[in-house]
C-alpha positions as a Markdown table, in Angstrom:
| # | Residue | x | y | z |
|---|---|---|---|---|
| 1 | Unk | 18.8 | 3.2 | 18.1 |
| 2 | Unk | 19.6 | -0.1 | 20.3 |
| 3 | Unk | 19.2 | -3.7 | 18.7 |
| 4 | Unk | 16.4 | -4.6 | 20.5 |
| 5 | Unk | 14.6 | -1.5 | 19.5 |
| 6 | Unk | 15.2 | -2.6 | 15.7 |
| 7 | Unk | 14.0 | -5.9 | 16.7 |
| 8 | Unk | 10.9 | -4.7 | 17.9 |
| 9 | Unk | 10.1 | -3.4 | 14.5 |
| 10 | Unk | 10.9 | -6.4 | 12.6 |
| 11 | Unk | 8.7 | -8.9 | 15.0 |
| 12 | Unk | 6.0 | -6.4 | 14.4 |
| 13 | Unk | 6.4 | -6.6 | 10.9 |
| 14 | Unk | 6.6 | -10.4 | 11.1 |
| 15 | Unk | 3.1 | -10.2 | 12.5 |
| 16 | Unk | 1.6 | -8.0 | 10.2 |
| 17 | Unk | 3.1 | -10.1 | 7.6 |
| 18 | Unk | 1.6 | -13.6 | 9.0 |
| 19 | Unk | -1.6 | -11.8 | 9.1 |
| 20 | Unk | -1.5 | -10.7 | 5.7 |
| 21 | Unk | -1.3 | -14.4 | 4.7 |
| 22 | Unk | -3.7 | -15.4 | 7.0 |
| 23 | Unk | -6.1 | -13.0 | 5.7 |
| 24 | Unk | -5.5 | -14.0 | 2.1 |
| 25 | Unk | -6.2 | -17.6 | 2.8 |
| 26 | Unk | -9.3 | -16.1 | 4.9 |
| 27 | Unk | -9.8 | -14.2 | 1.3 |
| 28 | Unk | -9.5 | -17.1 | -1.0 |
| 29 | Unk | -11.5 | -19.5 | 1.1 |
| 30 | Unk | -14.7 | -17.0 | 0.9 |
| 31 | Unk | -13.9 | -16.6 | -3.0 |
| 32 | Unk | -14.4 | -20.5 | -3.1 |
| 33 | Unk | -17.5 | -20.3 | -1.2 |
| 34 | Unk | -19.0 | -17.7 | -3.2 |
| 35 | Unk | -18.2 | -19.6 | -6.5 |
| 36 | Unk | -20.0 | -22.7 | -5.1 |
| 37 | Unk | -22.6 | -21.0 | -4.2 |
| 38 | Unk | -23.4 | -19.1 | -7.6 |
| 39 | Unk | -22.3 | -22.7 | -9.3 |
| 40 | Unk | -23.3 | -25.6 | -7.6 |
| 41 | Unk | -27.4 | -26.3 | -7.9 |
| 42 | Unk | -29.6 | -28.9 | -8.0 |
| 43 | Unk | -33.1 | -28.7 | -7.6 |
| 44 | Unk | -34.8 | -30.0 | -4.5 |
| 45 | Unk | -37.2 | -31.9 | -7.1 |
| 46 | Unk | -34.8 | -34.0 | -9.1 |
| 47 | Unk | -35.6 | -37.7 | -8.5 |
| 48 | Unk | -31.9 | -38.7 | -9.2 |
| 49 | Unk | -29.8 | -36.3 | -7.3 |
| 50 | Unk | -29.6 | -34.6 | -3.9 |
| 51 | Unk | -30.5 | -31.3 | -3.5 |
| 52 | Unk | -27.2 | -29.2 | -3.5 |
| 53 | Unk | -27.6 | -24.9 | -2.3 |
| 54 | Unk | -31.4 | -25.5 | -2.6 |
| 55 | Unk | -33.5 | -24.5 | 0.2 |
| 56 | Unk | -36.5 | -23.9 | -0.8 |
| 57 | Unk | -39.3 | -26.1 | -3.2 |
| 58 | Unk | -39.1 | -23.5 | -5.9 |
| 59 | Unk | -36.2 | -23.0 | -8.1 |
| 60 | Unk | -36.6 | -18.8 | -8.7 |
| 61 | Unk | -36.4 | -18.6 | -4.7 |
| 62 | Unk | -33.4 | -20.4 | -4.7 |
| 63 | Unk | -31.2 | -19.1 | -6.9 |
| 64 | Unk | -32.4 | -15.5 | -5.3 |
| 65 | Unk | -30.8 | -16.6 | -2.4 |
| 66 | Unk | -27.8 | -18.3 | -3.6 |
| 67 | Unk | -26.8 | -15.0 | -5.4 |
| 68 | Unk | -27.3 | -13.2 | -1.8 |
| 69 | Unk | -25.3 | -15.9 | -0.6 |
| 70 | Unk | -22.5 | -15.4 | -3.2 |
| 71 | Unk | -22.6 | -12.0 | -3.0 |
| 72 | Unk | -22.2 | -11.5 | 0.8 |
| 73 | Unk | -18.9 | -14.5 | 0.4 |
| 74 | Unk | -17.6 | -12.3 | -2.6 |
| 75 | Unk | -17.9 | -8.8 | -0.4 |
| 76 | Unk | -16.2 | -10.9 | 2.7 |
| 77 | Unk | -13.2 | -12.0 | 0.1 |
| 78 | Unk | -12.5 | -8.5 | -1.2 |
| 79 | Unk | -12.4 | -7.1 | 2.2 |
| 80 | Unk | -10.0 | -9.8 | 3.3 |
| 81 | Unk | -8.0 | -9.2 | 0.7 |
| 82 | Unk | -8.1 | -5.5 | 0.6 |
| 83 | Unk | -7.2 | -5.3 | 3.8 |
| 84 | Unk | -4.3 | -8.5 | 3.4 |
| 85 | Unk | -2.4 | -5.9 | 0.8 |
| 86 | Unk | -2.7 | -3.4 | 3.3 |
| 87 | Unk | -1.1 | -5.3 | 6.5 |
| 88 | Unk | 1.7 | -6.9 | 4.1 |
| 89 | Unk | 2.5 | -3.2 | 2.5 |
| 90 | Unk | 2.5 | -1.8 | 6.0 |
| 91 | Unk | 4.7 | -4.8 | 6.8 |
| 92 | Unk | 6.8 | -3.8 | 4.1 |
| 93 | Unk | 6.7 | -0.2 | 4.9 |
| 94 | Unk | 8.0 | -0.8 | 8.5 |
| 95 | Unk | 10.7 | -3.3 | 7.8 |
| 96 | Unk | 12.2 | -1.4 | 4.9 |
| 97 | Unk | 12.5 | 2.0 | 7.6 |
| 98 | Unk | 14.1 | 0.2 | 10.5 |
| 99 | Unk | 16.9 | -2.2 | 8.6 |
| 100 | Unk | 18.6 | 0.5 | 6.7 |
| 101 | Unk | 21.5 | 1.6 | 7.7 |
| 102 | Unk | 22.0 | 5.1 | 8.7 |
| 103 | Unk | 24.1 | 6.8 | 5.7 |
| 104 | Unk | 27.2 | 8.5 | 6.5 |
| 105 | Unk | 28.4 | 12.2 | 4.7 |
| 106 | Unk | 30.9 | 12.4 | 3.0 |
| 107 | Unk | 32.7 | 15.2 | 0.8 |
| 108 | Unk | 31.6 | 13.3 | -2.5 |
| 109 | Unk | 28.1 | 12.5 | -1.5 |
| 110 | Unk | 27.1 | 16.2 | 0.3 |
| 111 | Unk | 24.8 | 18.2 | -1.6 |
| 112 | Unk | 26.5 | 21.5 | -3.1 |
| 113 | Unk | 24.9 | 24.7 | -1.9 |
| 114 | Unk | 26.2 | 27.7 | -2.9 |
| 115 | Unk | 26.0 | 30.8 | -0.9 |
| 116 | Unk | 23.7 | 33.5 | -1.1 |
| 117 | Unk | 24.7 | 36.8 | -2.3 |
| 118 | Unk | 24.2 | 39.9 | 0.5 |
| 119 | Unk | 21.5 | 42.0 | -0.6 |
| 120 | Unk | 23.5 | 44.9 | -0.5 |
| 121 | Unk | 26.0 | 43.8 | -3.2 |
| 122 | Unk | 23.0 | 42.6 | -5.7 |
| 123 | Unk | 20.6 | 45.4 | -5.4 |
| 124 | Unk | 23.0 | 48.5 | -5.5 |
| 125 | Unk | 23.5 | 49.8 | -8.9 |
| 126 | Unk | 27.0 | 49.3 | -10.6 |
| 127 | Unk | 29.1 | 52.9 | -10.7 |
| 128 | Unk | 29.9 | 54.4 | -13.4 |
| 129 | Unk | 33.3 | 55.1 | -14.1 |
| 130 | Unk | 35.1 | 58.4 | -16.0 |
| 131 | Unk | 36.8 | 57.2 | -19.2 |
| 132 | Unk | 40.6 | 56.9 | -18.8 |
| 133 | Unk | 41.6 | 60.3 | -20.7 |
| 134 | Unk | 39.8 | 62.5 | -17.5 |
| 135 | Unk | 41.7 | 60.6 | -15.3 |
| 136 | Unk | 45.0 | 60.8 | -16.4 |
| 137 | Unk | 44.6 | 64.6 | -17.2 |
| 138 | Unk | 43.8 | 65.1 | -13.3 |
């Protein structure tokens, strides 16, 4: 494999990895959001304050759609960061494959593998032999 083929790899990675952070800042902005949004109210009638998340005149209606709200931020953060772990193990993934070093074989690190015995020699039945006595009396 050529150096610039290797390189290839590794920018990708780079990438992926860039977008992995993106995406958790993406994650963690939505998360804020969210929070604020199930947090933050203030009734459109208060005489003292400004109306914060309120968009409606009655209170029931408005925290019904400041949970909707929070809800749809929360989903968006979780799929950011779901898919932020994803890119940054793929980024991982790819970087750790092309950077190592082809290994080299050598007597000491070779796996042992012993031979197989011919089926002839396991399968045929052992001979019997005469006891010593016949023999020598032949």
């Amino acid at each position: 494999m050529s150096n610039t083929k290797k390189n290839d790899f590794i920018g990708e990675a780079d990438l992926m990895r860039m977008a992995a952070i993106f995406l958790l800042c993406c994650s963690l902005f939505f998360l804020y959001k969210g929070w604020n949004k199930m947090t933050k109210y203030v009734s459109p009638d208060s005489k003292y304050k400004d109306p914060v998340n309120a968009y409606v005149g009655g209170d029931a209606y408005n925290y019904i759609i400041n949970g909707a709200y929070s809800t749809g931020f929360f989903v968006l953060s979780m799929g950011n960061m779901i898919t932020a772990s994803v890119l940054y193990a793929g980024s991982e993934i790819l970087r750790k494959q092309h950077t190592e070093e082809p290994k080299l074989e050598t007597a000491a690190t070779k796996p042992v593998v012993e031979k197989p015995q011919p089926a002839a020699a396991v399968s045929a039945p052992a001979a019997k032999e005469e006891p010593a006595e016949e023999k020598k009396a032949e």
